[in-house]
C-alpha positions as CSV (number, residue, x, y, z in Angstrom):
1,X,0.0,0.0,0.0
2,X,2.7,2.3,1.1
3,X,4.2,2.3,-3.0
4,X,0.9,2.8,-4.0
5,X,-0.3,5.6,-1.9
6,X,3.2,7.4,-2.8
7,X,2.5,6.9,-6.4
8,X,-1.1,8.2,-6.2
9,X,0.2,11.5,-4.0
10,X,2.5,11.6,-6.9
11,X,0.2,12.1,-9.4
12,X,-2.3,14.4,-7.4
13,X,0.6,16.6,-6.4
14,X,1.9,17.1,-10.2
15,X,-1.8,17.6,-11.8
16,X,-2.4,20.1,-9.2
17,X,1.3,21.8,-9.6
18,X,0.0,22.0,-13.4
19,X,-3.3,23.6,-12.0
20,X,-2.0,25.8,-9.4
21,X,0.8,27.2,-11.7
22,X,-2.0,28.0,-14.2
23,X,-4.0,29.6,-10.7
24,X,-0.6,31.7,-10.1
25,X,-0.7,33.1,-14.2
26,X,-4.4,33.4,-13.5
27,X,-3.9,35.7,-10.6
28,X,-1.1,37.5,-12.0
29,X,-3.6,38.4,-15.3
30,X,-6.1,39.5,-12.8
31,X,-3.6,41.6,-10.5
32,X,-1.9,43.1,-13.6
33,X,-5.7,44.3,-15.3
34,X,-7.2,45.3,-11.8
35,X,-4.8,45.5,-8.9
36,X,-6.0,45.8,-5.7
37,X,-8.8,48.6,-6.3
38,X,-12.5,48.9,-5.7
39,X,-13.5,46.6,-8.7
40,X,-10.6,43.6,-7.9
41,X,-12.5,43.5,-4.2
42,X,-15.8,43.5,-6.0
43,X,-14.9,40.6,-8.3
44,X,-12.9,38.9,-6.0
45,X,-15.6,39.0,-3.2
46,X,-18.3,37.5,-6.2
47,X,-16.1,34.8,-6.7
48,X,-15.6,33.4,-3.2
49,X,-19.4,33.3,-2.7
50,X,-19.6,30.4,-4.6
51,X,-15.9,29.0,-4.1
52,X,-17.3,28.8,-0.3
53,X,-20.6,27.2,-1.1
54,X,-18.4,24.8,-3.3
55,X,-16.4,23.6,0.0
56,X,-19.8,23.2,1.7
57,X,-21.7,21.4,-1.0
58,X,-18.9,20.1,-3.1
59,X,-15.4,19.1,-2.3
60,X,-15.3,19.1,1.0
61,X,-17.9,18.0,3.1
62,X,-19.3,16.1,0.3
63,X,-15.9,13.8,-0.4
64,X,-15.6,13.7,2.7
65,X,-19.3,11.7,3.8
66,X,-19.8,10.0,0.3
67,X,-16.1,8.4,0.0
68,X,-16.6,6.3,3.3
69,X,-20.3,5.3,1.7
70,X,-18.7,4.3,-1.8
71,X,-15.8,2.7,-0.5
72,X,-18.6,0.5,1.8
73,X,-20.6,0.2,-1.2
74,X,-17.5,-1.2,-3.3
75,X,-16.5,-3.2,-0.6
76,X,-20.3,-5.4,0.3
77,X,-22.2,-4.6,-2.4
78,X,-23.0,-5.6,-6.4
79,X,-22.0,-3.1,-8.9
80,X,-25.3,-2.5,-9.8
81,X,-26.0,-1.4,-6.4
82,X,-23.7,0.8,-6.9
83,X,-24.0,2.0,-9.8
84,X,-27.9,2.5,-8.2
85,X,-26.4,4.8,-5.4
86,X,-24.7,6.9,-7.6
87,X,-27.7,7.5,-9.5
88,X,-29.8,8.6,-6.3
89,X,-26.7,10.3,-5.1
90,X,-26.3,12.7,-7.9
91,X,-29.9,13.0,-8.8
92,X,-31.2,14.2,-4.9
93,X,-28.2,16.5,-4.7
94,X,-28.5,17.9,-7.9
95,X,-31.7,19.1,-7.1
96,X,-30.9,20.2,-3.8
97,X,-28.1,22.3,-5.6
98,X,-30.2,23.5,-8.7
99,X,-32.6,24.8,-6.3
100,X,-30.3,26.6,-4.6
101,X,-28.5,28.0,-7.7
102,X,-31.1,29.6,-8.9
103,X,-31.9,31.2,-5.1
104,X,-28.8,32.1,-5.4
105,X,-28.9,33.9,-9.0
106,X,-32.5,35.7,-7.8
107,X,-31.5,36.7,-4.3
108,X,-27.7,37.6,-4.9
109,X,-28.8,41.5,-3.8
110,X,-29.4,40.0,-0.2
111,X,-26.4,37.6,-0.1
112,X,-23.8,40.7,-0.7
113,X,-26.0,42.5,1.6
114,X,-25.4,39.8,3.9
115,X,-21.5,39.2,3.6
116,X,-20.7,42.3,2.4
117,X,-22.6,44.4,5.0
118,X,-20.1,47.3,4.8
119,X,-20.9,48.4,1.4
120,X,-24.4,47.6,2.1
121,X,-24.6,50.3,4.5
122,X,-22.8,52.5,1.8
123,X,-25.4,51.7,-0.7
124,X,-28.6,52.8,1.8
125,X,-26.7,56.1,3.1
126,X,-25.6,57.1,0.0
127,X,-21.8,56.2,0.8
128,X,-18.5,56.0,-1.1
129,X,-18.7,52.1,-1.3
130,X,-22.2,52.0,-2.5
131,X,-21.0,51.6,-5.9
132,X,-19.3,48.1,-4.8
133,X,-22.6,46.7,-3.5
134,X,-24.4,47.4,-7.1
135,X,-21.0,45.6,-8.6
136,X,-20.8,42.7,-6.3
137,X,-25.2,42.6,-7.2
138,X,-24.5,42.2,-10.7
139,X,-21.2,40.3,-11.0
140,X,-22.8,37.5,-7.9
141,X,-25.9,36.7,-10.9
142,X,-22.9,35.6,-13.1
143,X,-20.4,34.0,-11.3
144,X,-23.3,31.7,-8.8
145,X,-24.2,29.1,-11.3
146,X,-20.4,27.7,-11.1
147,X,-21.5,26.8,-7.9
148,X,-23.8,24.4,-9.7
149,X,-21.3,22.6,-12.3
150,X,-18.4,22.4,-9.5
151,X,-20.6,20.4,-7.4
152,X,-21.1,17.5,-10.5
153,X,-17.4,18.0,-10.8
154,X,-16.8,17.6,-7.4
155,X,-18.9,14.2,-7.4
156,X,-17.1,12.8,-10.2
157,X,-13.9,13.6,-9.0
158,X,-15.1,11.4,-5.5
159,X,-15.9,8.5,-7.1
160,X,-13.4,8.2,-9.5
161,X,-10.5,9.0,-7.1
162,X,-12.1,6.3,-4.7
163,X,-11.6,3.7,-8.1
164,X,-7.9,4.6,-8.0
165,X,-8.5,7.3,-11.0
166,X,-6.7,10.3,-9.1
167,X,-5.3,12.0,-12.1
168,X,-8.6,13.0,-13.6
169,X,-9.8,14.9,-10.8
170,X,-6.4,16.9,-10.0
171,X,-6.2,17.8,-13.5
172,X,-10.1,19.1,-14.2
173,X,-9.1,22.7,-12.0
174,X,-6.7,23.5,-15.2
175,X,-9.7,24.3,-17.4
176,X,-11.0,27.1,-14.8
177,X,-7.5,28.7,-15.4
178,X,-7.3,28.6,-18.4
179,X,-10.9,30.2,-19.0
180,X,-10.8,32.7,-17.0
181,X,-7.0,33.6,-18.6
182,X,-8.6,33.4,-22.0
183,X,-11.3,35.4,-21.4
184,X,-8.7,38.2,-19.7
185,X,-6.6,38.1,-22.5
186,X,-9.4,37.9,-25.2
187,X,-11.6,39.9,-24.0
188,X,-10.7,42.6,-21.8
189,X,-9.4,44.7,-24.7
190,X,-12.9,44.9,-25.8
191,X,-14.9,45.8,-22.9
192,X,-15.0,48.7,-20.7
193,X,-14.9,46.7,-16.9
194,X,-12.8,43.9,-17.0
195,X,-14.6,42.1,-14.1
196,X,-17.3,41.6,-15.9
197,X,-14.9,39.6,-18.6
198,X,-13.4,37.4,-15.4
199,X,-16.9,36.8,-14.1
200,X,-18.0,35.3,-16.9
201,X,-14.9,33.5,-17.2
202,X,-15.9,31.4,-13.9
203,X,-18.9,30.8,-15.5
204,X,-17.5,29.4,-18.7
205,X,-14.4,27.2,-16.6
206,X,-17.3,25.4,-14.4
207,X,-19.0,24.1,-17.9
208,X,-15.9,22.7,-19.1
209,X,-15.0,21.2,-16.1
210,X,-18.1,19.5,-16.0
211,X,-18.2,17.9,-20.2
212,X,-14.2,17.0,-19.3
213,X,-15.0,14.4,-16.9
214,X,-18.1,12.6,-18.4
215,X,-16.3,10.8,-20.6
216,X,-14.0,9.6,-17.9
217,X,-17.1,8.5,-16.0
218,X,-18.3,6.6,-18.9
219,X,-15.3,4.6,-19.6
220,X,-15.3,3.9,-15.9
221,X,-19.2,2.4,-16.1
222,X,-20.2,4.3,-13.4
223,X,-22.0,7.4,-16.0
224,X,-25.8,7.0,-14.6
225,X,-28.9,8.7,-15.2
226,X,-29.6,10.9,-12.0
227,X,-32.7,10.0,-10.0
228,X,-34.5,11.4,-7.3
229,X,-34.2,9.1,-4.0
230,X,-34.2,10.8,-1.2
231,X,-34.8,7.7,1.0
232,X,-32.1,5.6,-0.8
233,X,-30.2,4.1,2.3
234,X,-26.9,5.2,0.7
235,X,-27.9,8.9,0.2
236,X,-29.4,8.7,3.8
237,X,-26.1,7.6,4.9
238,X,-24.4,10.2,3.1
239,X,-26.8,13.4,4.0
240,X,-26.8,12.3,7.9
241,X,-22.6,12.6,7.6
242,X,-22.7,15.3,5.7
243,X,-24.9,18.1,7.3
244,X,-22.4,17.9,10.5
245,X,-19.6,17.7,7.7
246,X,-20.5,20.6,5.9
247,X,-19.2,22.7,9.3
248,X,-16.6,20.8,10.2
249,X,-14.7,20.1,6.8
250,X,-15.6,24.0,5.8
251,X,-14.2,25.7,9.3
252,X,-11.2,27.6,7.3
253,X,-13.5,28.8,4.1
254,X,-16.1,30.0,6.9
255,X,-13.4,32.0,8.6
256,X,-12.3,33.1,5.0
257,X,-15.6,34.3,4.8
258,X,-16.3,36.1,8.2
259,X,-12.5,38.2,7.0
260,X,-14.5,38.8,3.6
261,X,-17.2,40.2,5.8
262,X,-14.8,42.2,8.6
263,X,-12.9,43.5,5.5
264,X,-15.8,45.0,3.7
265,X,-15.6,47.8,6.4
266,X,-11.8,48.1,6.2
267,X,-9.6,50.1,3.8
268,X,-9.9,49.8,0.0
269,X,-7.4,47.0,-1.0
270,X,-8.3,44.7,2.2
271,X,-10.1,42.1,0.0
272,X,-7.5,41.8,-2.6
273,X,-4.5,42.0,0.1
274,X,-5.9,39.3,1.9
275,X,-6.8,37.3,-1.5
276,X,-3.8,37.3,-3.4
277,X,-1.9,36.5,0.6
278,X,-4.4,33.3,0.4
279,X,-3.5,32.4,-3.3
280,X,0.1,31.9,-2.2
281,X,-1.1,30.0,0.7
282,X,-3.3,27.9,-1.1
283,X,-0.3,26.9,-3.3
284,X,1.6,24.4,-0.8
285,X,-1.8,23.6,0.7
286,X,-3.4,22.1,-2.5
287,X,0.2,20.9,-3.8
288,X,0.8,18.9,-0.4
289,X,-1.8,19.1,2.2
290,X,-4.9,18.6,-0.2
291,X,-3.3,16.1,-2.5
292,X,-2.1,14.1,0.4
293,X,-5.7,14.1,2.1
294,X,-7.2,13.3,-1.2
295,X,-5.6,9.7,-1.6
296,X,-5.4,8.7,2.1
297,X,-9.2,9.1,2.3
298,X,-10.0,6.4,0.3
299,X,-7.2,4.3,1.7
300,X,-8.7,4.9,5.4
301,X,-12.2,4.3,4.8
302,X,-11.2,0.5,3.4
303,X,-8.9,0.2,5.6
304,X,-11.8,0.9,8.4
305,X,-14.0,-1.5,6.5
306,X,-11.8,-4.3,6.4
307,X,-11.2,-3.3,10.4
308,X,-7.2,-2.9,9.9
309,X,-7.0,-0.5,12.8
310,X,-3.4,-1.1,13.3
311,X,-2.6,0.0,9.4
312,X,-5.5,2.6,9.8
313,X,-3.2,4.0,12.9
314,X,0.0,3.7,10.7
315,X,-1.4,5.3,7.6
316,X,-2.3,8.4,9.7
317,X,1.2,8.4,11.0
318,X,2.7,8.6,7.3
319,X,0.3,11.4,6.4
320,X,1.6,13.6,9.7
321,X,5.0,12.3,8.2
322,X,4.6,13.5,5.1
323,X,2.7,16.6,5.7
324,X,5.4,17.9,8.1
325,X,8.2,17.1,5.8
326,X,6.6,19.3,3.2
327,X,4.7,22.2,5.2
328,X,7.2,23.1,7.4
329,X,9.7,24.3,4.9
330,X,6.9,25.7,2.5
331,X,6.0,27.6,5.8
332,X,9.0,29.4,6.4
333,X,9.2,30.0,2.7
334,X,6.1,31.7,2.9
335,X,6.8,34.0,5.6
336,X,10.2,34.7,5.1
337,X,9.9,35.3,1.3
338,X,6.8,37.1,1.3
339,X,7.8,40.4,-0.5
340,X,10.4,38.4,-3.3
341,X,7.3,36.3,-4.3
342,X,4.3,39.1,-4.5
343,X,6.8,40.9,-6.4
344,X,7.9,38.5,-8.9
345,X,4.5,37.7,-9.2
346,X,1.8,40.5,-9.3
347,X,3.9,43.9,-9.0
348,X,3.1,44.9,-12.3
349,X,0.4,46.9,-14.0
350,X,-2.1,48.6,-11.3
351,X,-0.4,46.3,-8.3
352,X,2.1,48.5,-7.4
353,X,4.7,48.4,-4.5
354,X,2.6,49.8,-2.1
355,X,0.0,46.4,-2.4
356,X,2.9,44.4,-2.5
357,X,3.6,45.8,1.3
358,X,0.3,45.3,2.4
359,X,-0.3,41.9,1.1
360,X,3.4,41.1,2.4
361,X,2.3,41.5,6.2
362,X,-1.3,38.8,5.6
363,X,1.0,36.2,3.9
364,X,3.2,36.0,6.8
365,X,0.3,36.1,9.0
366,X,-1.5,33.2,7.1
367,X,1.7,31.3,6.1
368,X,2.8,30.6,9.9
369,X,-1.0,28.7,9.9
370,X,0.4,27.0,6.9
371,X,1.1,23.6,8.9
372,X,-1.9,23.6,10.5
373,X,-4.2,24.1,7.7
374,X,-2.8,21.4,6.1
375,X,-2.4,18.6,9.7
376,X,-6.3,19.7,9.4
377,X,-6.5,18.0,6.0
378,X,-4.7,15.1,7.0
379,X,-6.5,14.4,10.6
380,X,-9.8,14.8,9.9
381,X,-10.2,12.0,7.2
382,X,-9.2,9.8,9.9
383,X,-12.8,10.8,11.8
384,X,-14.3,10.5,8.0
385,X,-13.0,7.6,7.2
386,X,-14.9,6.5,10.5
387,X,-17.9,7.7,9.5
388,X,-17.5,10.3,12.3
389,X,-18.8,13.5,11.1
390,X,-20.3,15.0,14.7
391,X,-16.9,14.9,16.9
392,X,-14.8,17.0,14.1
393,X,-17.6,19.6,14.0
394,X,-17.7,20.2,17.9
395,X,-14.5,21.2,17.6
396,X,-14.5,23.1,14.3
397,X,-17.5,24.9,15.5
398,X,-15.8,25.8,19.2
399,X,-12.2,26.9,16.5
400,X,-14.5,29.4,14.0
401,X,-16.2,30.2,17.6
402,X,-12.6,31.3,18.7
403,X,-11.9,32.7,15.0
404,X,-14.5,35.4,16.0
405,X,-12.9,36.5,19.1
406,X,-9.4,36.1,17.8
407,X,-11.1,38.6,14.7
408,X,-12.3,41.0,17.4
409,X,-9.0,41.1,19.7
410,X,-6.7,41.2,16.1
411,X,-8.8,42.9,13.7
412,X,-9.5,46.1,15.9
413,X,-5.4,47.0,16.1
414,X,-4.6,45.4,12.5
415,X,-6.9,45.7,10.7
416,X,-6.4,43.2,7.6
417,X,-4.1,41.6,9.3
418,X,-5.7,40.6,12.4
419,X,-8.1,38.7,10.4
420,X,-5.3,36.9,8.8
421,X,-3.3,36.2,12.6
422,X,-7.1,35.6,13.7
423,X,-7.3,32.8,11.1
424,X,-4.0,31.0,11.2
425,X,-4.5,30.8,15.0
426,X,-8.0,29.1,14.9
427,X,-6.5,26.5,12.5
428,X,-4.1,25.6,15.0
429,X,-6.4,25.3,17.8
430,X,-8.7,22.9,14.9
431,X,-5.7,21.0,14.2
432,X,-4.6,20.6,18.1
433,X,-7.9,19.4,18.9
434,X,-8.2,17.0,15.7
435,X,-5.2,15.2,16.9
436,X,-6.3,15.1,20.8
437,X,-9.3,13.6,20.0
438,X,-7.8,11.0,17.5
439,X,-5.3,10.3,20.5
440,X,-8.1,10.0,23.3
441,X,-9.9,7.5,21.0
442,X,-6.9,5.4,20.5
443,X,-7.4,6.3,17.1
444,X,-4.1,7.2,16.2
445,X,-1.0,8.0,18.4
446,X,2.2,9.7,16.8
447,X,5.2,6.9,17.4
448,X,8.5,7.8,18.8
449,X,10.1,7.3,15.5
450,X,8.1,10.5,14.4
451,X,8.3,12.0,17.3
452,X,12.4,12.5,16.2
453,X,11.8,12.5,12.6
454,X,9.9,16.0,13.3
455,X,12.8,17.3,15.3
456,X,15.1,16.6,12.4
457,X,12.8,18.3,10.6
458,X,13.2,21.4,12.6
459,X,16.6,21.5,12.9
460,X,16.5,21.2,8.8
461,X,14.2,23.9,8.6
462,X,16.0,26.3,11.1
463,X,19.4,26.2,9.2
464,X,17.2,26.8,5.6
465,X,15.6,29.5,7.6
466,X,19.0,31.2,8.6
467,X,20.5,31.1,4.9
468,X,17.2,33.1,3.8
469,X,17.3,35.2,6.2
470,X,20.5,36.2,5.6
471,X,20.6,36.8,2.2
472,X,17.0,37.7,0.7
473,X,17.4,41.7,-0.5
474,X,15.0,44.1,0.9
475,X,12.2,44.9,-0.9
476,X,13.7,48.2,-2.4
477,X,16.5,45.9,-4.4
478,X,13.2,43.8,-5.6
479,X,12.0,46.9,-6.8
480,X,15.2,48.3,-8.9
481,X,15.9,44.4,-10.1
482,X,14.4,43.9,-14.1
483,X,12.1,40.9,-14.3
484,X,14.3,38.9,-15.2
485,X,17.1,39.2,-12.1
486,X,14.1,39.0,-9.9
487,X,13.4,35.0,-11.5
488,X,17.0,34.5,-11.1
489,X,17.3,36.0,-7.3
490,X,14.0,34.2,-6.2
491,X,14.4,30.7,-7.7
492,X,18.1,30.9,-6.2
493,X,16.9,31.7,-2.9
494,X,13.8,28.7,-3.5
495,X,16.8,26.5,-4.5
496,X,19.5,26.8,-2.4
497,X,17.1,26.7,0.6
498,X,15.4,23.9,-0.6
499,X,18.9,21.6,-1.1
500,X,20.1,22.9,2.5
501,X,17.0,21.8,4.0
502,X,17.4,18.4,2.2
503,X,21.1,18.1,2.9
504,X,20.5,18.8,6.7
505,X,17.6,16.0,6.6
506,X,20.1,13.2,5.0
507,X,23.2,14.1,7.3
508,X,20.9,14.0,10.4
509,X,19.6,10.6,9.1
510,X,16.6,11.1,7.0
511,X,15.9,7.7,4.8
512,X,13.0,6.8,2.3
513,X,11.6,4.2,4.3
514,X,10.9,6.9,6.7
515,X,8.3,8.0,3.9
516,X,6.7,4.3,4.0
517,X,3.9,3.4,5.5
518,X,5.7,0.8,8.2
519,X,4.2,-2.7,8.5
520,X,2.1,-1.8,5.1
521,X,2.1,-4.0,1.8
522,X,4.6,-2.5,-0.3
């Protein structure tokens, strides 16, 4: 299992390096045609509303109660059982979701009255932000209905990472990239606001997504026709994990949200600051953290069927492993090259040096959470996989709970940033209590052979850190460098860290079998 697994987070991780490159070149096209003004916030705030709806519908609380039902399905059952649950499975939630779309489309005047309350207010008293709230209006009725092809995607993408197909899924984000590129770089010229050229482009990037992975379905045998059945015994399996799952799974994209909210009443530029400091974030977190919890999922909930809690404990133990060997560097990256990376990236066009400043300060905020975003991606499959959806949402209800306060204590003194520190601390506290719990269960204990891998670890990380410290320029040389000595500086910096980090681990002892999963079939 241990080969296979590391194959499988081989493939996710380069199908979503392809996809989160294009997400980089995506954001750069939108930073260089917007910047971090009053229309990037508006767009950038219509496009989260659905992203978030996405994580509670979709991906994440979704994958995570319908894999542990497929896999049990696969396991006892006939394939024409399940090809019967997949059919009742898509059929009651794509209702559920179509009705809600089109809610959505009517009523999105009361949703960015709702989460943007700040320019709300504008709007009714006449305001210098009232302007946004009309945007956001308008731009919400296009960019909502991706809500309703992600979720399909998001379905297909379960079941045929659950048959061993991970490739397909990682892959389908490309096509949102590259629509919404295409339609800044095709379109734009031609039309007076731009965000009404990106907006449709989310539209247009959820309809491909959705075609690209029918045909993958198909050749799998598992393309059924959607029927209604609300009383299926799978889907009632699946619905009674997921409502708890939809707060527990979505705790981070709700606190996303609530900044979204907190910002609207901040500074011009908060929105975008915070966005393009997540965008980095999100980087490491989908090219590790996501792509690691994506194949150990499926591996758990068999692994829980066939009641292999020994391996189920060990597995665990290889995705801490793993997670830690890749975070914690990526972490320090993050917060120590903050300014190189905005730079190269998006200081061009209307994103001037100034934004680059501002946005510099969240991305250190949100990259020292980096770790613990992504241990919360690991641990939680291991309630999933369970079929335990009610003890991770006590405690990610009691961490947004805490996000609030942390928001109110932060955001008050530091503004944007606050929210940003706010957020990165409640993902600690949701990642501490993930791993208690797991502990207290006799779930999953960390061995003492991790226990003094990690310390390696920081020892690796801490002599990485001290070579970037010492020889990143200040942000005034990043400024005078051309674009091309900035590439050369940054990617020297990336590389030279990233082959002390690695030399440190192998001196201090670090072997590939400490990347196996121990006791596991190779």
């Amino acid at each position: 299992m241990s080969k296979k697994m590391l194959k499988s987070g081989a493939i996710v991780s380069a199908m979503t390096f392809i996809s989160r490159i294009l997400g980089l070149i995506r954001d750069i096209v939108v930073a260089n045609i917007m910047g971090a003004g009053a229309a990037a916030d508006v767009f950038l705030f219509a496009n989260k509303i659905p992203n978030f709806l996405r994580r509670l519908f979709a991906e994440g609380a979704f994958a995570q109660a319908f894999v542990p039902v497929f896999s049990e399905y696969q396991e006892k059952h006939s394939q024409d059982e399940v090809r019967r649950l997949i059919a009742a499975v898509s059929g009651t939630l794509g209702t559920i979701v179509t009705v809600i779309t089109l809610i959505g489309v009517i009523a999105s005047p009361v949703i960015v009255a709702l989460f943007g309350f700040g320019w709300f207010l504008d709007w009714l008293n006449d305001g210098p932000s009232s302007s946004k709230y009309e945007l956001a209006s308008s731009l919400l009725k296009i960019t909502f209905p991706y809500l309703w092809f992600i979720t399909f995607v998001a379905m297909a993408g379960a079941i045929l990472n659950t048959l061993g197909k991970f490739a397909v899924a990682a892959f389908t984000p490309v096509f949102l990239n590259i629509a919404i590129i295409a339609c800044a770089v095709w379109l734009s010229p031609y039309v007076d606001r731009a965000e009404y050229v990106l907006a449709f482009g989310v539209f247009l990037g959820g309809c491909i997504q959705f075609l690209f992975q029918i045909p993958f379905l198909k050749r799998a045998g598992v393309l059924v026709r959607p029927t209604w059945n609300w009383h299926h015994p799978g889907v009632v399996k699946i619905r009674t994990l997921m409502i708890p799952a939809m707060f527990g799974v979505s705790v981070s994209q709700i606190n996303l949200l609530l900044d979204t909210l907190i910002a609207s009443f901040l500074q011009t530029g908060s929105i975008s600051w915070l966005y393009f400091s997540d965008r980095l974030l999100e980087f490491p977190l989908g090219l590790f953290g996501i792509a690691i919890a994506t194949v150990i999922l499926p591996s758990l909930s068999k692994l829980h069927v066939n009641e292999s809690p020994q391996h189920f404990s060990k597995t665990l133990d290889w995705g801490v492993r793993l997670v830690c060997l890749l975070g914690v560097p990526a972490m320090f990256g993050l917060i120590l090259l903050a300014k190189p990376m905005l730079t190269v990236l998006f200081m061009r066009g209307e994103f001037t040096s100034y934004d680059v400043e501002m946005a510099s300060i969240s991305l250190m905020a949100y990259g020292a959470g980096l770790l613990s975003f992504m241990l919360v991606k690991v641990l939680a499959p291991g309630y999933y996989a369970r079929q335990d959806t009610k003890t991770p949402v006590r405690f990610g209800i009691f961490a947004m709970a805490c996000n609030m306060l942390f928001n109110i204590i932060f955001a008050i003194p530091y503004g944007y940033v606050g929210l940003a520190i706010a957020t990165s601390m409640s993902a600690s506290l949701n990642a501490f209590l993930l791993w208690r719990g797991l502990k207290q269960q006799q779930v999953f204990e960390l061995r003492t052979s991790t226990v003094w891998f990690l310390g390696r670890l920081l020892i690796a990380v801490a002599c990485m850190a001290v070579f970037l410290w010492q020889f990143t320029p200040p942000l005034s040389s990043w400024v005078s460098f051309n674009l091309w000595q900035q590439i050369t500086w940054l990617a020297g910096l990336i590389g030279v860290g990233a082959l002390i980090y690695l030399l440190v681990n192998l001196i201090l002892g670090l072997r590939i079998n400490d990347l196996r999963v121990s006791g596991a079939d190779n």
